[in-house]
N, C-alpha and C positions, 0 to 999 in steps of 0.2 A: 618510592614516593618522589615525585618530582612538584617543582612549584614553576609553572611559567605564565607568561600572560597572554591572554588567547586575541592574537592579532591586533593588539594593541586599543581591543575594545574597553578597556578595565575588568574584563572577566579572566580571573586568577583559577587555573586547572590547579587544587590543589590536593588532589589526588591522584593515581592515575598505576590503577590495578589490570591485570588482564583480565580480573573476573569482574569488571565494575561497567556499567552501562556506559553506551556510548550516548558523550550526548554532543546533537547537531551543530552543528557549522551558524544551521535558521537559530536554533535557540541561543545559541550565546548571542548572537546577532540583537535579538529583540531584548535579551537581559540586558546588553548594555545601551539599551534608549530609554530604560524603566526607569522612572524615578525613587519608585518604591528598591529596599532591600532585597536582593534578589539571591538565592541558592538553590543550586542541584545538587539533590543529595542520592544516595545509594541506598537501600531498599537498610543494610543495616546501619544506617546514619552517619555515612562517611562522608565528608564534600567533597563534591566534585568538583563543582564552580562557584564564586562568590565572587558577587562584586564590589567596588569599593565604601558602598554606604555597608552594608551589610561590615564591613571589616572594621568602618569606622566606629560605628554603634557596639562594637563589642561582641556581636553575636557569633563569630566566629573565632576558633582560635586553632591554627594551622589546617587539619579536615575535621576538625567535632566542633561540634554546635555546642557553644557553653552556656545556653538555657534550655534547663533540664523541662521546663512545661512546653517549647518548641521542640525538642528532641521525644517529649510524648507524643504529640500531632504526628509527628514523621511517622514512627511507628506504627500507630494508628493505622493514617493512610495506608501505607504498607501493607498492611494486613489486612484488611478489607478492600482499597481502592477506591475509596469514596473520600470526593473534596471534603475539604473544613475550611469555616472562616469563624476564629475568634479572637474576640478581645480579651486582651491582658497585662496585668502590671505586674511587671518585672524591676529587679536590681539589675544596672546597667553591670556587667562585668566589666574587668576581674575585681575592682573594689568595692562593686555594691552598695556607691555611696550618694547615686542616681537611681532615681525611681522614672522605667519606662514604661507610657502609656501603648502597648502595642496592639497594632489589629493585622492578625496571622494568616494567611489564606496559604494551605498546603492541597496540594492536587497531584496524582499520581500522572507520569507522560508514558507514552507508548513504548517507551525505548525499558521502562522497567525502573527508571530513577525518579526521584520525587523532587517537584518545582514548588520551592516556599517563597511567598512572596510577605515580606514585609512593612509597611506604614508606622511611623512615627506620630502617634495621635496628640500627643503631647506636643508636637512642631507643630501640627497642624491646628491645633487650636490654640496655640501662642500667639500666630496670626491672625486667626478669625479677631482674639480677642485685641491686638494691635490696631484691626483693622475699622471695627466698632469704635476703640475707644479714640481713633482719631477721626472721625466722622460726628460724632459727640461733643471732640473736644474744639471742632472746627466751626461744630453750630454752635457752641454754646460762644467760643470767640467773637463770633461772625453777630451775636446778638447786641452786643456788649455794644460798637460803634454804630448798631446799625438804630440800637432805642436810642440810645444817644442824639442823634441827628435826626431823630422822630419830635423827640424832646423838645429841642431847640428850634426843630420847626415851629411847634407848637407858641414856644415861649418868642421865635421871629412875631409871630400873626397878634399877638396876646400887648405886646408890645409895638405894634405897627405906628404908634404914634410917636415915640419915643426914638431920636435918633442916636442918641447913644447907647441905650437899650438892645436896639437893634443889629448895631456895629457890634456890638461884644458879643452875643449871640451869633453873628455871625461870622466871626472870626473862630470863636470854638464850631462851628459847624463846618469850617477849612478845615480845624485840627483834626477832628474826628473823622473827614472823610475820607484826611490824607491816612490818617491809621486804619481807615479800612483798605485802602487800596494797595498798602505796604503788605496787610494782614494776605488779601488775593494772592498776590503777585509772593509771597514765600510759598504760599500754601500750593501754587500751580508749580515754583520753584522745585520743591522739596516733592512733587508727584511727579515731576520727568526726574527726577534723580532715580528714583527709586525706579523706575523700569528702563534706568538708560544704560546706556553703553557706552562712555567717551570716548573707547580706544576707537570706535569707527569712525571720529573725524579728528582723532589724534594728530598732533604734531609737534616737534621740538620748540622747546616752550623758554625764551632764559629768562632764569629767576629774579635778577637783579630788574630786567624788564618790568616784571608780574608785579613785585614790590612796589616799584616807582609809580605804576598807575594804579595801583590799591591807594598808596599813600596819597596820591593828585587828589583820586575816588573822595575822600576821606577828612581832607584839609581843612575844606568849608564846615565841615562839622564840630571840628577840633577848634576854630579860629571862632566858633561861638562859647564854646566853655572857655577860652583861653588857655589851651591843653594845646602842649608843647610835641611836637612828631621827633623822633627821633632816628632817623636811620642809619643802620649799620654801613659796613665796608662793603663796595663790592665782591663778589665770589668769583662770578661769568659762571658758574655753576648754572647747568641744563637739566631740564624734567622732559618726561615725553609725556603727553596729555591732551585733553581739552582746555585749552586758555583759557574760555569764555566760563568754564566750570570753577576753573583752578581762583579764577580772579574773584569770581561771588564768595568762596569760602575766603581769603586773605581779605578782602573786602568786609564780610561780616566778621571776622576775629578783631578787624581794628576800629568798625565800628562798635562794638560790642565792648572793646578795653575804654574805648572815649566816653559811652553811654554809664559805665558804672566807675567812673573817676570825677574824683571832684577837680572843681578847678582849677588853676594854678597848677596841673601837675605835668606827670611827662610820661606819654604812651611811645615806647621805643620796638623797633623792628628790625629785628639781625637774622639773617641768613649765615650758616655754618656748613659746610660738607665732613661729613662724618664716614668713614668707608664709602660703599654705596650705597648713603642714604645722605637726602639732602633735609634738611631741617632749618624751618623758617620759625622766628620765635618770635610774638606779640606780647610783651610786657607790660604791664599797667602798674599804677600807683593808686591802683582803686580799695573799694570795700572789703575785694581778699571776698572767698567763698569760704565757708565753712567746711567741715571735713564729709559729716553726714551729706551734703549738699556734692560733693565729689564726685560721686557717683552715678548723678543723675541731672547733671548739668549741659550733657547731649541728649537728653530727651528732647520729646515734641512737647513745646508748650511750658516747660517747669520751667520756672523763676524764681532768681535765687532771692531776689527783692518784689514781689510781686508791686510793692506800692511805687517804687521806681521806674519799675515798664512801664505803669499807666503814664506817671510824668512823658518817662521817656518816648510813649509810643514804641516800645518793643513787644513783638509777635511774641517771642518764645520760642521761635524755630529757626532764629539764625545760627544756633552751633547745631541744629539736628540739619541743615544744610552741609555745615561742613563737617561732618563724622561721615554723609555718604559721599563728597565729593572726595574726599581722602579715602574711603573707602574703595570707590569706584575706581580710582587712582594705585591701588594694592599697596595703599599709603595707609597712616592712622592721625591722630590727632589726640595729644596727651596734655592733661591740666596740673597745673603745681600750683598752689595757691595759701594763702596766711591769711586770716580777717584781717584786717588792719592795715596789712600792709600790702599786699597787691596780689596779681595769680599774672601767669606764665601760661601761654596757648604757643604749645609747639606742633605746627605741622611739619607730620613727616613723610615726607617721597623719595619711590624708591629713584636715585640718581641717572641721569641718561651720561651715554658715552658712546663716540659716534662708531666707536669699533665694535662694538657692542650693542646695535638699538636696542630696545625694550618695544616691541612692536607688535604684541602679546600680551593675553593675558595671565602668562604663565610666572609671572615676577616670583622671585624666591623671594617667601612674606620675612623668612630667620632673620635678614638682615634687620627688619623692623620690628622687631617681636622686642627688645630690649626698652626698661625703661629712659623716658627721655630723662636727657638730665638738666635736673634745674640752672636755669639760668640765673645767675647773681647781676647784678647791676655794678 
């Protein structure tokens, strides 16, 4: 029994009998462009090859397949030679405490081994349904400002005589078109997020920089609540990144701490270097989030104060902005939060160092896998 990796494709030989079929150079080749789970197995259900989703999802474990209704299929094929495709709900191994939607496709190859091909039906319609309900949630948004200003048309014309009538009508028909065009410009924001890629126009980024023109960004908004800025020490502490990405998420965590603070208070912003991980924290004296609210505070769209946003003119999508700009970054972004008393937005990235770039997307995530730690004041 040998276990190696076949030419650095992600296709793991891990078996490798004199009596076990050969399989091609071509096939692992095309296994590892597959997106689907992919295995070659041995006519008695031994792997041959497996690739990394397949390893990931549990269906593998050293050369047996550890679901007994996909170890049916094989057999099957086997014996007769004729393809199958089904669907199945399975317990994710080895703890069973994941239920997998699967769709099976097993076909026997010329060489004498059996090629099972994998789908995660469950991922796949995670997104269908992600993908509806923000399309849904983007018309029903998009109505919201757009009667609005239908409205106050209406009530402009209806009052055309009246010039203070008029003035105030038309002054909320500023407000609501500036909240439409905020609502656009996230909604276009947060759709190049999700199919971008930063590190192609990446560059060393320092953070004490990123800080200072978030806060500049930020001032004039703070200087109308009378909400005090407060920034930390310098670090000189470096990220490798997109700038133009990295500043809209620090931008939206500190306008988002100013929008849910009353006034008189104080939104304060420290940068820390913690191993290699750099970590920027946005502290508020605000409302505090709730705990059930915790959890779903990076969503698209949910508000922890729904009648607040409207005041405030906020989307809803300014932290689901920055969950992928940190994401996209092999960074995360972690909330600490008390009702009453305030919440803690720590972005965290992983640290550049010049002996070292980070010029990939290969970042080791373990350094940022730890919870952040709350920041006391």
């Amino acid at each position: 029994m040998t276990v190696e990796n076949a030419a650095g494709d992600g296709i793991s030989a891990v078996a490798a009998r004199g009596d076990m079929p050969d399989v091609s150079s071509e096939v692992i080749r095309v296994l590892s462009v597959l997106p689907s789970a992919s295995l070659v197995v041995a006519p008695d259900g031994t792997v041959l090859r497996a690739n990394a989703r397949a390893t990931g999802l549990g269906l593998v474990n050293r050369d047996v397949v550890t679901v007994p209704d996909i170890r049916h299929l094989i057999d099957r094929a086997a014996n007769d030679g004729h393809a199958r495709e089904v669907e199945m709900r399975v317990r994710r191994p080895p703890l069973g405490r994941e239920l997998l939607e699967l769709r099976v496709r097993v076909a026997a190859l010329g060489t004498g081994a059996i090629l099972v091909l994998i789908d995660d039906l469950a991922e796949e319609r995670r997104v269908d349904v992600i993908r509806r309900d923000f399309v849904a949630n983007v018309s029903h948004e998009l109505k919201t400002p757009v009667g609005a200003i239908a409205l106050l048309a209406e009530a402009v014309l209806a009052a055309a005589d009246d010039e203070e009538q008029v003035r105030h009508f038309a002054e909320r028909m500023q407000i609501e078109a500036t909240r439409l065009t905020t609502l656009v410009q996230d909604v276009i924001d947060l759709s190049r997020l999700q199919g971008d890629d930063p590190m192609t126009r990446a560059a060393v980024v320092s953070v004490d920089d990123l800080v200072g023109r978030a806060v500049d960004e930020v001032r004039t908004l703070a200087s109308r609540q009378q909400i005090e800025l407060e920034v930390g020490e310098p670090t000189g502490s470096l990220v490798y990144g997109d700038e133009r990405q990295l500043l809209a998420a620090l931008r939206n965590l500190l306008a988002n701490a100013i929008a849910y603070s009353p006034d008189h208070t104080r939104v304060a912003v420290g940068t820390r270097v913690a191993d290699m991980v750099i970590e920027i924290a946005v502290k508020d004296q605000g409302i505090g989030i709730a705990g059930n609210d915790l959890d779903r505070v990076f969503e698209r769209f949910y508000r922890v104060d729904p009648a607040r946003s409207r005041v405030t003119g906020g989307t809803g999508l300014g932290l689901a902005i920055v969950k992928h700009v940190s994401q996209n970054h092999g960074g995360e972004c972690t909330v600490w939060s008390e009702v009453g008393v305030g919440s803690t937005f720590t972005l965290r990235l992983p640290r550049y160092e010049a002996s070292c770039p980070l010029t990939e997307r290969d970042i080791d995530l373990d350094i940022i896998s730890t919870q952040a730690e709350e920041v006391q004041s």
